[in-house]
N, C-alpha and C positions, 0 to 999 in steps of 0.2 A: 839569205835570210829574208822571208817576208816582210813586206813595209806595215809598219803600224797603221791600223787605220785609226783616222783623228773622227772625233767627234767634234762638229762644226755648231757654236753657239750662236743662236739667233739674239740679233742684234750688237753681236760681241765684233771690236775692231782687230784687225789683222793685218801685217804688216808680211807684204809677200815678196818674195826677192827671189827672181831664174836668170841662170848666168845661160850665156850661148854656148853651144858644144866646144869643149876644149877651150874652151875661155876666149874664142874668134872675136874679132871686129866684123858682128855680121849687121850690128848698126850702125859703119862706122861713116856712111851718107844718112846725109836727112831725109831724103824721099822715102828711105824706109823705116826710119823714125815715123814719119807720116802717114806710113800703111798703119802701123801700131797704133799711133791715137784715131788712126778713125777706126780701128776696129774694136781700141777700148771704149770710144766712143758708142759705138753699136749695141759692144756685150751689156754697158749698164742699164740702155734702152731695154735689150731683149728680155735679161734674166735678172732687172731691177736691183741690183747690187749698185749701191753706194761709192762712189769713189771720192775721198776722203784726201787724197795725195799720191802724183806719180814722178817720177823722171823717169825716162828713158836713157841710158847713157850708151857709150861705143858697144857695147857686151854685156851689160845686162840692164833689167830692171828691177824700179822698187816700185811697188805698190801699196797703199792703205786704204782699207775695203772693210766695207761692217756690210749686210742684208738684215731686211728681217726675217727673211726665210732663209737663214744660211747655207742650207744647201745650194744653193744659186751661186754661190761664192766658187765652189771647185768646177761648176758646170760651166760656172760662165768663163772659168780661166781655161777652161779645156777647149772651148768655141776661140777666143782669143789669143790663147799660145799655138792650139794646133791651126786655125787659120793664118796667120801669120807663119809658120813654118810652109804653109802651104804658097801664101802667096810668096814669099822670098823665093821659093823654087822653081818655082813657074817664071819666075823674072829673070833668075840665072841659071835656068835650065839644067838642074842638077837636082840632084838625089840626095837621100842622109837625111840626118838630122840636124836640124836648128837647137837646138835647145838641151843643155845638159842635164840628162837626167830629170828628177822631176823636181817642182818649183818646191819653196821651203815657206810655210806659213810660221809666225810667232803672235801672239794671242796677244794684245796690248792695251793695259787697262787704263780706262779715260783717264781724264782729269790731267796730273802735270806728268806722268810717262807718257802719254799720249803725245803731251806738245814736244816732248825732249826725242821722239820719234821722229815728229815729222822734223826738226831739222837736221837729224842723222839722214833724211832722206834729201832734203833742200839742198845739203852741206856738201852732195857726194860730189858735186863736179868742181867743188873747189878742193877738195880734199885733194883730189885726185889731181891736181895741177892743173887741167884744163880753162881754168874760167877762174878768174879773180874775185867775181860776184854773179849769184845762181841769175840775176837777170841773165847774164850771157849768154845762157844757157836756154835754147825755144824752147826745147821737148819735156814741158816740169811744169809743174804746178805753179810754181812762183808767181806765173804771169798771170793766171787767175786770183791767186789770192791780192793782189794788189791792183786789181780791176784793169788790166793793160789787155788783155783777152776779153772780146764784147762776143763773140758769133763762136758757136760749138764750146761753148762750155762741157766742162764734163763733170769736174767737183762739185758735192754736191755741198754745199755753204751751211747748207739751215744744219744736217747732221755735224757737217763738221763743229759749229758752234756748240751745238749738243757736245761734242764730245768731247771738247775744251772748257766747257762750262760757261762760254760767255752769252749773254742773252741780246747784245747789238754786233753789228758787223764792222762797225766803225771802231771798236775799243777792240776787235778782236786787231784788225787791220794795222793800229797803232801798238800795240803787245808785239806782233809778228814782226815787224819793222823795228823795232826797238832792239829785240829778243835777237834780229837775226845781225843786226850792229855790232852785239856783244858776241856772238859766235865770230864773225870776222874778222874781229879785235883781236881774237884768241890764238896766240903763238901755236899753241899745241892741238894740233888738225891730225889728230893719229885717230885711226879707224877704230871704233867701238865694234867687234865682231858680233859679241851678241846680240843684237838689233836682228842679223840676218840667221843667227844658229841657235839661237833659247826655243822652248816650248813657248813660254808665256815670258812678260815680263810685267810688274807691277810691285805694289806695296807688301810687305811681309805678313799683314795679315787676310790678302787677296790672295794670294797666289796657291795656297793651300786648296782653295775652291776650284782654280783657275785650271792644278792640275785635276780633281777629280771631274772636272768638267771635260777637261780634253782627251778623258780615256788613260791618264798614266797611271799605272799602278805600283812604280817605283820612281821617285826623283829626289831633289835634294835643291834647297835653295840655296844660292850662289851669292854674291858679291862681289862686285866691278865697279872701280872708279872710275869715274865721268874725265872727261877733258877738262871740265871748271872744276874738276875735284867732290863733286855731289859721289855717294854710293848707289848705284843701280841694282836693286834685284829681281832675280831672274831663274825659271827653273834650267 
């Protein structure tokens, strides 16, 4: 069956997530973690796309990415996932594919889903047992957001605020620290899937829009409980 094609909203955030072929540990060293940020480093240079939030983990990644020309958003991940396929193979001299299939966008509307994004995405290497707390962890955002990253930024700060609604960087900075104390605190670290498989995710009288914006012409709103027990909805 043919792939739906998405229509890409300008200005609109997106939360992207590609696992590696067959689910491999083909990040499972940092040096090639480190091919990936400099060449996600590059794409937001090349094709102006916004980076908002990433981790890199052993096998895949998350990303969160608004443009204002949204088109730049698939272009610049096709420069970045097919470059990095390229350089991993050229390193270990072999053939195939890097990457499973194609990436998976979900459409995430600002304000307080946006923030409950970004720490499904902060959260993934503790979830996953590796790392007790996301500093552990080099290849993520975290270390930008709480200014411990001075050289190659890649987040872009001023949008992110936009897109949290806060208008200083210092109360965003204290929110994020506070916000991510109580995620820690929290016994229950079970995977939220729809982060990575919904079309859109947002408010119930957003999402209506959110699908005629993205081309569906059939779906149905959903309901999923949060780890703190909030309802999430999602096409």
């Amino acid at each position: 069956m043919p792939r739906r094609r998405r229509n890409w909203i300008n200005d609109a955030c997106y939360h992207i997530t590609h696992r590696c072929h067959e689910r491999k540990f083909l990040f499972k060293f940092a040096k090639h973690r480190n091919i990936y940020l400099s060449l996600l480093f590059e794409m937001q240079k090349k094709y102006h796309v916004d980076i908002l939030d990433y981790i890199i983990t052993s096998n895949h990644v998350h990303l969160l990415l608004s443009a204002k020309k949204a088109k730049n958003i698939p272009l610049g991940l096709q420069f970045l996932h097919g470059g990095m396929a390229q350089k991993y193979n050229i390193l270990k001299n072999r053939e195939g594919s890097f990457w499973r299939n194609r990436f998976h966008a979900t459409r995430i509307e600002s304000g307080g889903h946006f923030g409950k994004c970004l720490f499904y995405i902060d959260m993934n290497m503790v979830r996953a047992g590796a790392v007790a707390h996301p500093a552990e962890w080099e290849h993520a955002a975290y270390h930008e957001f709480i200014e411990t990253k001075q050289r190659y930024r890649i987040v872009n700060i001023e949008r992110l605020l936009e897109c949290l609604d806060f208008n200083n960087v210092e109360h965003f900075r204290k929110w994020y620290k506070a916000t991510l104390n109580e995620k820690l605190a929290c016994e229950n670290q079970r995977r939220e899937v729809y982060w990575s498989k919904a079309a859109a995710i947002g408010g119930e009288e957003w999402l209506p829009q959110a699908a005629v914006d993205t081309g569906l012409k059939h779906y149905k709103v959903k309901r999923f409980q949060t780890n703190t027990g909030e309802d999430i909805c999602y096409l």
